[in-house]
Backbone as a printed PyTorch tensor [residue, N CA C, xyz], in Angstrom:
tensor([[[ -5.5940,  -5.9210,   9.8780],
         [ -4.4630,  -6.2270,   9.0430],
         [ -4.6650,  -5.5850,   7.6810]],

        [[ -3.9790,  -4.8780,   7.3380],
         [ -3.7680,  -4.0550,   5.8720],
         [ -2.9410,  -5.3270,   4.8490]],

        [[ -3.0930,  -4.8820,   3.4530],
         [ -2.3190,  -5.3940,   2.2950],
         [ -2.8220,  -4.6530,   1.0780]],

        [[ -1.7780,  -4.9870,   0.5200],
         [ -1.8300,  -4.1820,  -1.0680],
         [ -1.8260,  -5.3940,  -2.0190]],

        [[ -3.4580,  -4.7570,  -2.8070],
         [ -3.7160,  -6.0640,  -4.0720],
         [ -3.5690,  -5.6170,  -5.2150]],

        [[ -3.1110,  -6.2680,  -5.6760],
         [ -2.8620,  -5.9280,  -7.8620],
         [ -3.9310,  -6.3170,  -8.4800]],

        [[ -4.4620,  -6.1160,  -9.3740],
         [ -5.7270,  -6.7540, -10.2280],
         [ -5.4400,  -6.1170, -11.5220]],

        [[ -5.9080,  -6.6190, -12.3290],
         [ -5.4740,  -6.4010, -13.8230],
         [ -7.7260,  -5.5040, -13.6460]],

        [[ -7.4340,  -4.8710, -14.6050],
         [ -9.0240,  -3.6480, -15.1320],
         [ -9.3660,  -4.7090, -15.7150]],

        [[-10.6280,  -3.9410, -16.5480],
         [-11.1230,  -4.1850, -17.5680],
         [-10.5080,  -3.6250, -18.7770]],

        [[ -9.5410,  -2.2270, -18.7940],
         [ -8.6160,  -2.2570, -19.8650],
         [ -7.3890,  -2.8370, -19.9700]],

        [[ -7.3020,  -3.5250, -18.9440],
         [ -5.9190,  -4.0540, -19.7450],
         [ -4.9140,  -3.6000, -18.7320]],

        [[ -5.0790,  -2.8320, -17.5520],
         [ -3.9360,  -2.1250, -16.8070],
         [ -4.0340,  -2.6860, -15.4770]],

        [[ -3.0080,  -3.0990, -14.6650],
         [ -2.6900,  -3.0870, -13.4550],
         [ -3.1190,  -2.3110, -12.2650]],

        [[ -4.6280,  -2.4660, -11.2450],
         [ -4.9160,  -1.6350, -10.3240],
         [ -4.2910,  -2.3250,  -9.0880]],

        [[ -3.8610,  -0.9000,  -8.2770],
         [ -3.5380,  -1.1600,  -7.1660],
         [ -4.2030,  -0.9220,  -6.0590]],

        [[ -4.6290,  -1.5010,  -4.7110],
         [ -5.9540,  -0.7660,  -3.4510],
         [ -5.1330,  -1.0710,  -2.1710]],

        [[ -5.2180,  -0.9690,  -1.5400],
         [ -5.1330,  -1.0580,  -0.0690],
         [ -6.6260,  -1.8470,   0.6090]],

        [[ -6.0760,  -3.0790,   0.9010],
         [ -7.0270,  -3.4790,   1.7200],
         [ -6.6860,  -4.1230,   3.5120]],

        [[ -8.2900,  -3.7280,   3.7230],
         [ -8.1690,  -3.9750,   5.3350],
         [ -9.0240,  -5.2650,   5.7190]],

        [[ -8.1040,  -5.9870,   6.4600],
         [ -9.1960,  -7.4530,   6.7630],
         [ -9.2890,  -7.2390,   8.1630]],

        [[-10.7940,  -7.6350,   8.3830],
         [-10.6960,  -8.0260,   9.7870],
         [-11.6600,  -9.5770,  10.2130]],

        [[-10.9990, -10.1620,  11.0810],
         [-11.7380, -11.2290,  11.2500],
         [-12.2090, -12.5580,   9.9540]],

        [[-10.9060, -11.9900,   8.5550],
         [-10.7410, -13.0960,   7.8750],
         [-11.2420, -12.2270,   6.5100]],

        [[-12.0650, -11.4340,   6.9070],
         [-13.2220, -10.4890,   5.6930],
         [-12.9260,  -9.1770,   5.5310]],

        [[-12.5570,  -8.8710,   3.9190],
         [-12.2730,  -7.5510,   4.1010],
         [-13.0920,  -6.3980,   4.4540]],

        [[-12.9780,  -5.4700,   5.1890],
         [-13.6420,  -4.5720,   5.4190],
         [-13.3670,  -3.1390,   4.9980]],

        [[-12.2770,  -3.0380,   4.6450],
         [-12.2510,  -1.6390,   4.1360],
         [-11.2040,  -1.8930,   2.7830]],

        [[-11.2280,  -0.6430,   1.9700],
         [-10.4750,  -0.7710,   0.7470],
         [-10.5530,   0.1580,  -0.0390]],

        [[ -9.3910,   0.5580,   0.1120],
         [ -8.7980,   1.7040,  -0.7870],
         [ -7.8090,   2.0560,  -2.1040]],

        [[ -8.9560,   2.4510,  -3.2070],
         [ -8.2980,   2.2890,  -4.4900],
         [ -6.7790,   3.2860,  -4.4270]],

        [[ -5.8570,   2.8110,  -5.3420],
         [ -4.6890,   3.9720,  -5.4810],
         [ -4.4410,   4.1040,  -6.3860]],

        [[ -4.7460,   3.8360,  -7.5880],
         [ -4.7050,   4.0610,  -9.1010],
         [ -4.4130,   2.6090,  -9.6960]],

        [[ -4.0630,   3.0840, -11.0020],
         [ -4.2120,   1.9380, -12.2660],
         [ -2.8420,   2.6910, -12.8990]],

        [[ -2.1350,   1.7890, -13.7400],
         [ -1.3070,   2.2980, -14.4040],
         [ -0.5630,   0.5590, -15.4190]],

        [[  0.1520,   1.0640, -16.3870],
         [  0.4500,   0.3640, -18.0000],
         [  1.7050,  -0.0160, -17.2490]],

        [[  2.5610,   0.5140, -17.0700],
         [  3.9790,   0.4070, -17.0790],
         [  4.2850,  -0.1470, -15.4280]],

        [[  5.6770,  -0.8790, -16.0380],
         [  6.0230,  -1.1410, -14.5380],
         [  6.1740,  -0.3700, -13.2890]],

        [[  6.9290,   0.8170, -14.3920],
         [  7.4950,   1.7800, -13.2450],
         [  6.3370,   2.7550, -12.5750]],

        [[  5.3120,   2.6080, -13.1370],
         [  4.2140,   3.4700, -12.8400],
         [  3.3000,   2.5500, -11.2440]],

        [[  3.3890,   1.4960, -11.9860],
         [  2.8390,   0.1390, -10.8280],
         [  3.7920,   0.2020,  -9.6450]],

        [[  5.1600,   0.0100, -10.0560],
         [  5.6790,   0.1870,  -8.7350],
         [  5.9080,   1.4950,  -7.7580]],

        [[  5.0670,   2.8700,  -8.1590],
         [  5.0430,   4.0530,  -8.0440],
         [  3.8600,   3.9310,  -6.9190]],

        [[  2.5830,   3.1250,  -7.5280],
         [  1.5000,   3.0250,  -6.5950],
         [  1.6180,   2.4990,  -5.7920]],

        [[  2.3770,   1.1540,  -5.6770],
         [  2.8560,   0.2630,  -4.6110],
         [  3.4060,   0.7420,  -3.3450]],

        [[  4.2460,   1.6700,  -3.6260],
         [  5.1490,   2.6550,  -3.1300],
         [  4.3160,   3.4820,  -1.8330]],

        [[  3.4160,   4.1520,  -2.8220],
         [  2.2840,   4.6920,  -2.1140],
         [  1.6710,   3.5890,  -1.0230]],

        [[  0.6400,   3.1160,  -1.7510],
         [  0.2900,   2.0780,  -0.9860],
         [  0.7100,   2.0100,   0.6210]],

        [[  2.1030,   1.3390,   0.2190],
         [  2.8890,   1.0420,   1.5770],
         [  2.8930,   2.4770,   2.0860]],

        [[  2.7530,   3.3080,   1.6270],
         [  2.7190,   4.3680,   2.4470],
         [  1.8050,   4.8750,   3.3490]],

        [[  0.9250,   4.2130,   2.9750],
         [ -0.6350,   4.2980,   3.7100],
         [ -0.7980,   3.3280,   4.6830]],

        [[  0.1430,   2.0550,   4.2710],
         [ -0.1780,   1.4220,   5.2270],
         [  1.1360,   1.8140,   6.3670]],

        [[  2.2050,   1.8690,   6.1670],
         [  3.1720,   2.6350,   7.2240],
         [  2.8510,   3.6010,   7.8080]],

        [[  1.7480,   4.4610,   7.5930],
         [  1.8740,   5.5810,   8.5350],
         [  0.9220,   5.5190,   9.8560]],

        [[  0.1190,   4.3230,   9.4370],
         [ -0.4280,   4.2560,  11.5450],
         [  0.4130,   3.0630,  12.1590]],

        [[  1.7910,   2.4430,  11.6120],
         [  2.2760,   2.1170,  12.2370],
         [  3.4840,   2.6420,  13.1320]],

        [[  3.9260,   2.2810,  14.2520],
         [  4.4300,   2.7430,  15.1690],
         [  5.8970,   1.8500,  15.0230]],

        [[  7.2630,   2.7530,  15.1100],
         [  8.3660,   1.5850,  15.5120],
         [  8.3450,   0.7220,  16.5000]],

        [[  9.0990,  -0.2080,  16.3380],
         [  9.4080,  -1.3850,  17.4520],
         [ 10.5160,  -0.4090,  18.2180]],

        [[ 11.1750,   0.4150,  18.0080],
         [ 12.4100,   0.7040,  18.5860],
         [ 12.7650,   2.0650,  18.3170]],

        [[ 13.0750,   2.8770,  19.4320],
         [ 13.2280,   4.6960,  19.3350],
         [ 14.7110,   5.0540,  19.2400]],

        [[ 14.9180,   4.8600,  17.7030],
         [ 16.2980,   5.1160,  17.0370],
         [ 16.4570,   6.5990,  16.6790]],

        [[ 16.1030,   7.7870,  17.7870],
         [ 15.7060,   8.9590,  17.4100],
         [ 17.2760,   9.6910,  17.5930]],

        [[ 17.9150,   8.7250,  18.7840],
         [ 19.5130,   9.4490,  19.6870],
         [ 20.4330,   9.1200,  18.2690]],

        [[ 19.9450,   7.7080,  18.2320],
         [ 20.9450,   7.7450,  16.8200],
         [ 20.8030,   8.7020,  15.4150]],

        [[ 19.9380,   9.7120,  15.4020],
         [ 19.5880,  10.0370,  14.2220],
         [ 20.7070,  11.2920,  14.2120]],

        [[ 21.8820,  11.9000,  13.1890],
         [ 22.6050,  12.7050,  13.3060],
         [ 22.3250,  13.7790,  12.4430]],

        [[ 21.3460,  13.5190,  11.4380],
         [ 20.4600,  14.9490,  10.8360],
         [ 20.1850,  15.5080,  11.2580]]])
């Protein structure tokens, strides 16, 4: 199971990681930066989820519907 944690630094700024639990304990974890501003925080977040979306697989092959 993946999630994305916020933690405030030691300066004062908002870090964002990717973490992996297994069996209750995290086991893996991946920093994605630090940043002041909201819009910068919600930039990493962004990311984040991006890391965690990409070894997931759809529930459903909406590929016929795609008209691009």
């Amino acid at each position: 199971m993946a999630f994305i944690r916020k933690f405030k630094t030691g300066s004062g700024k908002t870090g964002v990681q990717v973490c992996y639990k297994d069996q209750g304990k995290v086991v893996k974890t991946i920093h994605i930066g630090s940043a002041e501003s909201e819009a910068g925080i919600m930039r990493l977040v962004k990311k984040a989820q991006g890391i965690i979306d990409k070894d997931k697989r759809s529930l459903f092959d909406l590929s016929e519907f795609d008209k691009s």
